[in-house]
N, C-alpha and C positions, 0 to 999 in steps of 0.2 A: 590886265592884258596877258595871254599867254602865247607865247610864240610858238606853234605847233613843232616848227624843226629848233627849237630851241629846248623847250621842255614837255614834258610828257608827264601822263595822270596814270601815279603806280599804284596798281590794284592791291598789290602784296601789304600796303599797310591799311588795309580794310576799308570800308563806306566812309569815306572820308568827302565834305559836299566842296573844299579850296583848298586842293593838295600838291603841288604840281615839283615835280623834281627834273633835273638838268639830266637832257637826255644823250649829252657826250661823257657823263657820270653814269648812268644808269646803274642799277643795282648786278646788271650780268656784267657792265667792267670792270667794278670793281669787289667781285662776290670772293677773290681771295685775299680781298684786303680789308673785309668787315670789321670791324672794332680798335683796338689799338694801332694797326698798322694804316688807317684810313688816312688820317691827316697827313703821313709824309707822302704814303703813295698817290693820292689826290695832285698833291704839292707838284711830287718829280713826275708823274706821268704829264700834264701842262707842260714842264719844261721841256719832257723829253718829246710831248708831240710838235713844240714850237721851234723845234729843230736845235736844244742846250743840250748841253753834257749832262750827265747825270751820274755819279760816283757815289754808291750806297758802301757805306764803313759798318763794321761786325759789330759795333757797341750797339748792343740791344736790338740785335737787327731781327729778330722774331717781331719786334714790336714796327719796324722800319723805322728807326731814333732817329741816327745821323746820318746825314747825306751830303754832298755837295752839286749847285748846280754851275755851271760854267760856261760864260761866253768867249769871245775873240775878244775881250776886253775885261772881264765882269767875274769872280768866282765869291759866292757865298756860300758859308755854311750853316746848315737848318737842323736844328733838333725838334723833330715832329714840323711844328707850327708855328718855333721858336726862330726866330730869323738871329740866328745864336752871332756870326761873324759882327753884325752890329750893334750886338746886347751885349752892355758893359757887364762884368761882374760884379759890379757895385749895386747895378740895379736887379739883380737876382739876386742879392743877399740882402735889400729893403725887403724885396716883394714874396721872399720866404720866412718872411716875422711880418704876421697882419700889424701888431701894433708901432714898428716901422714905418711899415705901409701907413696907415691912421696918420701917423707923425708929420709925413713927407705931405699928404692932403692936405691936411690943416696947415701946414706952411705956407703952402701955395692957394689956397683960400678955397680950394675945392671942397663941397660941401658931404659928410662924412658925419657919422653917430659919435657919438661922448661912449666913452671908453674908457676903460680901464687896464690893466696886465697885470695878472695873480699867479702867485708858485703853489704846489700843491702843499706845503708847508703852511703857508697865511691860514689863520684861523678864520671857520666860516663863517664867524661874526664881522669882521672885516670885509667881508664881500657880501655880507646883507646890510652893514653899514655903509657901500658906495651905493646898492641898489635903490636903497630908500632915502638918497643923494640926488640920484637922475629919474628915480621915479617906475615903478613896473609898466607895462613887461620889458623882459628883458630878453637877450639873444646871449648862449653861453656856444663858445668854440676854442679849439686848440690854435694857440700862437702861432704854432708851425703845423701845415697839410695843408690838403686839396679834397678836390671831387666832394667835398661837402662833413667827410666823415669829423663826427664826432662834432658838428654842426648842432645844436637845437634853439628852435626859434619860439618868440611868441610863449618865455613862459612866465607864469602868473601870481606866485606865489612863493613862501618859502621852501613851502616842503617839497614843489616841484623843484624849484633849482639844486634842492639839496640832493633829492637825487640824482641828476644830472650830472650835476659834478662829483660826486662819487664812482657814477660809473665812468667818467671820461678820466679820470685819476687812477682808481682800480680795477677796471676792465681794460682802456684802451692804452695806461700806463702813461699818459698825458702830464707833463711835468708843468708847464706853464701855459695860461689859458686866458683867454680877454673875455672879459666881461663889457656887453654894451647894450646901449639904450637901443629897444627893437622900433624899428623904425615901420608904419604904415603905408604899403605900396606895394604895386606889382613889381616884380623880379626882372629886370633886364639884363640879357650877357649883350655887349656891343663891341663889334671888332672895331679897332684902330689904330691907326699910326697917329705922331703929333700934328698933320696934316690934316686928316679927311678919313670920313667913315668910312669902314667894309661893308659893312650889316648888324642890322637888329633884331634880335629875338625875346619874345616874351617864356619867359619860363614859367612852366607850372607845375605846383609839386605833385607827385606821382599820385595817382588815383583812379578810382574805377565809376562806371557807371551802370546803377542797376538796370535790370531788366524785367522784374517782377518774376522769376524763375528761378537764376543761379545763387547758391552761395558766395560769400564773397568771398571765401577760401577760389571758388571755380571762376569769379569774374578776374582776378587775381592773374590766373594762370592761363585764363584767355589773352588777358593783357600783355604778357609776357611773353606767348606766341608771336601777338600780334611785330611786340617788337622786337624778337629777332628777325624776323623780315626785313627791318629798315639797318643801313649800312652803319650808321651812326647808336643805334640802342642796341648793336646786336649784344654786346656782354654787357647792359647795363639794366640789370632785371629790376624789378620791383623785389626785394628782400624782405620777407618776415624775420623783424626785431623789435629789439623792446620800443620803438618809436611808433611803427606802425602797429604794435599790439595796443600800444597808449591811445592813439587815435579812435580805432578801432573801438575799444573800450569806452573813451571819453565820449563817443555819442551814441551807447546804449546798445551797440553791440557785440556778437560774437563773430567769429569766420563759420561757421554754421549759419548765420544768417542771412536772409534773401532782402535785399534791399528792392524798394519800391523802385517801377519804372524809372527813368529816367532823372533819380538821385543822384547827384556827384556826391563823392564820398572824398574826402583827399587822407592821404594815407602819412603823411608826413608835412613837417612847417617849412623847411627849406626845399627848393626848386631845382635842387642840380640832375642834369640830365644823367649824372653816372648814380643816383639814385632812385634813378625811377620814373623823373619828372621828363614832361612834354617841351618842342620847344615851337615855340606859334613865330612866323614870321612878322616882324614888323618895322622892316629897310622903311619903308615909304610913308610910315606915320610916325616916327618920332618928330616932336619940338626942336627946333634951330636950338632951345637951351639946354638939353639932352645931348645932341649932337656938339655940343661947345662943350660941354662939363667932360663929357667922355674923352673928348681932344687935349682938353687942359689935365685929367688925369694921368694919359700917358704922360703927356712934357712933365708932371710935376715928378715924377721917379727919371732922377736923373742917368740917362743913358739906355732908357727903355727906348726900343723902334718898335715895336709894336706888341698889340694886347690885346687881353679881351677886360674891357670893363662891367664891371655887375656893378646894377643900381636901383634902387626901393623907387619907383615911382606912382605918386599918390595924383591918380588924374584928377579927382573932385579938386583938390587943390594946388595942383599945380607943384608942389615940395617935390623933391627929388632928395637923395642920399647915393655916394656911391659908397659901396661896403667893402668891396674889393675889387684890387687888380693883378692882373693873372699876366706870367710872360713867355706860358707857352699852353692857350687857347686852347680845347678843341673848336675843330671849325665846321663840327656838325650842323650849319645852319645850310647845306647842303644838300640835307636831306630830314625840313623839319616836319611834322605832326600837321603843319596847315600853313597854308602862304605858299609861296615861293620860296626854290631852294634859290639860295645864291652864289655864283659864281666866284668863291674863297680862290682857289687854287689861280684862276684867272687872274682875278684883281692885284695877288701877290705878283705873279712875273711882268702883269704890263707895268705894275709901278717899281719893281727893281732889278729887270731885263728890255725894259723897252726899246734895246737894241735885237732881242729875240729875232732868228733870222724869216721865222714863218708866223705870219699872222694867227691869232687864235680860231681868226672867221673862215682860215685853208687848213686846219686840220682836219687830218680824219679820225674822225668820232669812232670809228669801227675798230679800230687796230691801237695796241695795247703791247706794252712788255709783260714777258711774264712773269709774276714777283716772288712767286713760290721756286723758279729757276733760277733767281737775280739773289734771293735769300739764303738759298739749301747750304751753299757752302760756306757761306758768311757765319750763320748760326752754328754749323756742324765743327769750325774752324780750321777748315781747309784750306780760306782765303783769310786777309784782313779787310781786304776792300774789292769793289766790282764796279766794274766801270758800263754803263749797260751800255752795248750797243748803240751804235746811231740812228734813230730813227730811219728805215728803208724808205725813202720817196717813189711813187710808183706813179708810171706814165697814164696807163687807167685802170685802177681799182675794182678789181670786181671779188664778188663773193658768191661761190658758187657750194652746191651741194652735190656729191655724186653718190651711187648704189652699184657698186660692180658685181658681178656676178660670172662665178667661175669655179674650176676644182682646180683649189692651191693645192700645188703637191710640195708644198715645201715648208719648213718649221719654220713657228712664230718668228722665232731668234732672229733666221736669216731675213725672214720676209722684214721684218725690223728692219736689220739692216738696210736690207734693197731701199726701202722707200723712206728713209733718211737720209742715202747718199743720192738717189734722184729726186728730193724734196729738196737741199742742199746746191744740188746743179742745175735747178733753174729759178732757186731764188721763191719757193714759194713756201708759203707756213700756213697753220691749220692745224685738223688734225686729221686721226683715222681712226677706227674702232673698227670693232664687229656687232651684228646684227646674229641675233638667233639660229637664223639659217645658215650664219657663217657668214655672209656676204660681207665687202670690205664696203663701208659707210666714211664719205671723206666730208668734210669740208674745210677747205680751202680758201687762201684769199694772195692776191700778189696780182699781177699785171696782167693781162686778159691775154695775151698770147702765151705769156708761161705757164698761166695755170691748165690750159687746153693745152701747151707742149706736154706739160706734166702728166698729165693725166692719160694724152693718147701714150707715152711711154710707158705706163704702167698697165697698161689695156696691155701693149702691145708684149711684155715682159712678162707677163703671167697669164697668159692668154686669157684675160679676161672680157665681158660685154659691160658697156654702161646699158643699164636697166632701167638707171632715171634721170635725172639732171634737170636740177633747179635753183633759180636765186635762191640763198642763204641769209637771212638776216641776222645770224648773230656776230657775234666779237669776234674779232682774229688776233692773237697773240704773236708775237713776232719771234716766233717757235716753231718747230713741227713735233706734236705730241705723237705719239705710239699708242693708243690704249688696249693691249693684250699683250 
């Protein structure tokens, strides 16, 4: 089911046949928050449409980190995706040493790979002495990280791991590192609390599909295109490295070569979307035993509120594994590869502001803070903290576009001025620019008599004509920009 005024079919991530993204998200609201700063600005723009405070603090605020949101009863504070005010510090000091992590599952009877933990010192007879213990293949990673790096799956032999672990020792400088039994299954990230699911996503490691034409150096960096289009892949490219040269190589060929039509090629054994990988919607078909394992994971890391879980699920048989738990998400399932995006940033406030003063179903979708206003001085260190604005309530909303036309006899500067301190007094935001010919190009949004107050004032101040005047359908930021 897709709900036309709920979600919408975005062309920008190419011939896609089940794609459909939330269309009070779209990619024009939040096109200056693509990549790292998506997950908090997602987070606080919900809060700040549902009528909460929203206080953005200067730590790492290019990336939008730390926030708080705030009711008449209610303040929490969020790092990205991290619901940080209810996350003990005990449970981000398990959940940043995977074999911790391991430790706390297997307490709690949650099911998880055999393991091991090795210092870059053990001699690497010792660690082909545990492999041929649990048996190949195996999966080698660093104790401590994310995003996948320094990640390798699914390997076969000795002289592979030997490699492996060489480079993750004297390349990546990787002091202690687990060794575990690789586990046969699809890749799931699942959000949750110890309560109740968010969402489900299928991960797929990064890959390309031929076409009987391009090399795959060229399918490569079509791919790549493709995704910085989407809000969530925009800085998570497909990277040529020794992994994806391995690949590459291990099935016969070069990046000069033209893969046959419609070949999937995968470029890499782990599935994480910050390297490359896809992520396929799958809220409405996980197993009640998926959905229970993932719930019992959070409770099992004492003082976790919420996560994202990753888990090997092997459907022919039913076996599951979770491999890790993560306690501060992204929550790119928003905007995934196929399915249904899902409403993260929702889910978060009805379940811990359900006093929120404005329902989610009376926001309006069209209007926006601006984050790059909300940031500049945060980052520049001007400020320490910024407390944005209250969301403006309007009696009737409209969005209109005008084209004036006229001979401004006066400089940019002041004209500047003019039409921020009568953009200012009657309350309305948008923006302005110029046109080729000069002509002033507005659009506008705020309460239907003040944007027509507005406007006849500035006809009447610079003696100008409207020349066109029409519904506007884009975003309105709760700004008045200048552009000249």
């Amino acid at each position: 089911m897709q709900d036309g005024n709920y979600y919408y079919k975005p062309s920008i991530v190419g011939k896609m046949d089940n794609v459909y993204w939330l269309r009070h998200l779209s990619h024009k609201v939040v096109e200056n928050a693509f990549g790292d700063k998506l997950c908090g600005f997602t987070i606080a723009l919900e809060a700040w449409r549902r009528g909460l405070t929203v206080t953005v603090n200067s730590h790492r605020a290019s990336q939008f980190q730390s926030y708080v949101i705030s009711s008449a009863h209610n303040s929490i504070q969020f790092n990205r995706a991290r619901i940080a005010s209810l996350t003990a510090k005990r449970a981000i000091a398990v959940l940043n040493n995977k074999y911790t992590t391991k430790e706390s599952l297997l307490k709690e009877g949650v099911p998880t790979p055999l393991g091991k933990k090795f210092n870059f010192n053990d001699p690497y007879e010792s660690v082909i002495d545990f492999v041929r213990l649990i048996g190949w293949p195996v999966v080698i990673k660093p104790l401590v990280g994310s995003l996948g790096r320094g990640v390798y799956t699914n390997i076969n032999n000795d002289d592979d791991l030997l490699v492996y672990c060489k480079y993750i020792i004297e390349k990546l400088n990787v002091k202690n590192y687990l060794i575990e039994k690789y586990v046969v299954g699809e890749d799931y990230r699942i959000l949750a609390n110890n309560e109740k699911i968010f969402a489900a996503a299928k991960r797929i490691p990064a890959n390309i599909v031929g076409n009987g034409v391009d090399s795959i150096m060229k399918l490569i960096s079509v791919k790549n295109a493709a995704r910085r289009k989407n809000p969530n892949y925009y800085n998570r490219m497909i990277k040529i490295d020794n992994e994806v040269e391995y690949y590459v190589k291990n099935k016969g060929y070069d990046f000069d070569s033209v893969l046959p039509k419609d070949l999937v090629l995968y470029l890499r054994g782990k599935a994480n979307t910050s390297s490359g990988g896809d992520l396929i919607d799958v809220t409405d078909d996980i197993t009640p035993d998926i959905a229970h394992a993932a719930i019992k994971a959070i409770k099992a890391i004492d003082g976790l509120e919420f996560g994202g879980v990753d888990l090997l699920y092997d459907s022919n048989t039913g076996n599951f594994s979770i491999i890790e738990v993560n306690s501060r998400p992204q929550i790119g399932h928003m905007y995934p590869t196929s399915g249904l995006g899902r409403d993260i940033p929702r889910m978060l406030i009805d379940t811990y502001f359900p006093e929120a003063p404005v329902r989610h179903e009376d926001i309006n979708p069209h209007f926006v803070f601006d984050v790059n206003k909300i940031l500049s001085p945060l980052v520049s260190g001007v400020a320490g903290s910024i407390t944005v604005a209250p969301k403006k309530n309007f009696e009737n909303f409209v969005r209109r576009r005008y084209l004036l036309k006229g001979s401004l006899s006066i400089s940019d500067n002041k004209l500047s001025s003019r039409l921020l301190a009568i953009a200012k007094k009657h309350n309305v935001f948008g923006s302005v620019g110029k046109d080729k010919e000069g002509r002033l190009l507005f659009c506008l949004g705020g309460d239907k008599l003040a944007v027509s107050y507005f406007i006849n004032e500035v006809c009447e101040i610079l003696s100008c004509i409207k020349e066109s005047s029409k519904i506007w359908k884009g975003v309105i930021k709760q700004s008045f920009i200048v552009n000249f």
